[in-house]
Phi, psi and omega in degrees: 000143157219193176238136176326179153283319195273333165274315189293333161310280172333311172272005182257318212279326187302317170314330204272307160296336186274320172314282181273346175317153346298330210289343190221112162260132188227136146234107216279142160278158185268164202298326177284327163318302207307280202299283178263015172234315255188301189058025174227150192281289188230177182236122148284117152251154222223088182175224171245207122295141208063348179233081200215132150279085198258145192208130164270151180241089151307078190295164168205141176265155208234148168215128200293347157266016171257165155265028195202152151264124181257007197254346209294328182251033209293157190035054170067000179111000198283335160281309167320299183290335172295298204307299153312329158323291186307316175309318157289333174275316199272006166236050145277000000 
């Protein structure tokens, strides 16, 4: 037994919101966003109004009996390479 990537994601980004709104706005992506748009679990931006930070996010579960992240290079970089895509378009 365990805990997912995607509920463990989950109880942090709902914590994270009840905690910090207003100052941290999250938009979780859906899993087909995840795959083909985006390459981010969510996006933050983190400030004020007129003063936002934006940070796309790639959650990876760290598991305390490996010496790797076995997820960091899923489909070959191809999550990776969406995620740097998106990221380049949408801060133009």
């Amino acid at each position: 037994m365990g805990i997912s990537e995607e509920t463990l994601t989950d109880v942090v980004l709902v914590e994270l919101d009840r905690r910090l709104r207003p100052h941290v706005l999250t938009k979780k992506f859906t899993k087909h966003e995840e795959s083909s748009v985006s390459g981010a679990d969510w996006l933050w931006a983190i400030g004020r109004p007129g003063r936002w930070l934006t940070l796309l996010v790639q959650a990876k579960l760290a598991r305390p009996d490996a010496a790797r992240l076995p997820g960091l290079h899923h489909g070959k970089g191809s999550q990776r390479k969406t995620l740097v895509s998106y990221a380049m378009q949408t801060s133009s």
